[in-house]
N, C-alpha and C positions, 0 to 999 in steps of 0.2 A: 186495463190493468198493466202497471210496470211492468217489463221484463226484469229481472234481478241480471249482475254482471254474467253470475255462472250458466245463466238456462242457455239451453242448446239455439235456441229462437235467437239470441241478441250473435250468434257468433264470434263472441267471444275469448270462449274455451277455445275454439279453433285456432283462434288468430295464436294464444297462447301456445296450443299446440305446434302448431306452426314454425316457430320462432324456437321450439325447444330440438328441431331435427339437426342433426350435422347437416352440413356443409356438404354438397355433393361432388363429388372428386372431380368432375368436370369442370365445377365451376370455381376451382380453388388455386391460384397461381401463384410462382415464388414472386413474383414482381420483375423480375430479370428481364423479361420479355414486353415489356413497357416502358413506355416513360417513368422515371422516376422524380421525382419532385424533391427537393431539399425539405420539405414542410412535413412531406410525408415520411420521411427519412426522421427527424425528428420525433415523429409521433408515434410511428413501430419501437423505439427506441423507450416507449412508456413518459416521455417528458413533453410537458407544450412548449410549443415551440415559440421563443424568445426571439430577437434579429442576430444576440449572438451567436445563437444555437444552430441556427437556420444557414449562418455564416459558416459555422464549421460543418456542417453536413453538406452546404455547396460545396467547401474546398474537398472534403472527401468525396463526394458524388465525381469531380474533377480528376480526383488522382485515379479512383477506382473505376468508375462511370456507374454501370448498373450491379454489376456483381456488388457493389456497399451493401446492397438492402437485403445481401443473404447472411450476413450474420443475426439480421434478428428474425428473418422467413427460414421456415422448413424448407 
């Protein structure tokens, strides 16, 4: 017999639940402390990233270096 999506047996629910927990403080960073990427600078920004966009988030990433990526990180 099928498992339906919700029964406890297929896992599911779990995985669903899962996915709905916060973020644990451990594993949550402002970005500062990494590499930062021009792409990804772009993408925290809410927009996909274009070659022009990508352009001007390297020239910033350049003037600022890593601190850029705290105005859109906590």
């Amino acid at each position: 017999m099928p498992q339906s999506p919700e029964s406890p047996e297929s896992g599911a629910s779990d995985e669903r639940r899962h996915t709905e927990l916060p973020t644990p403080d451990r594993l949550l960073r402002t970005g500062a402390e990494g590499p930062v990427d021009p792409e990804d600078l772009v993408r925290l920004s809410g927009r996909e990233p274009t070659p022009e966009l990508v352009e001007e988030a390297r020239q910033l990433l350049a003037e600022e270096g890593p601190a850029a990526i705290e105005r859109y990180l906590p």
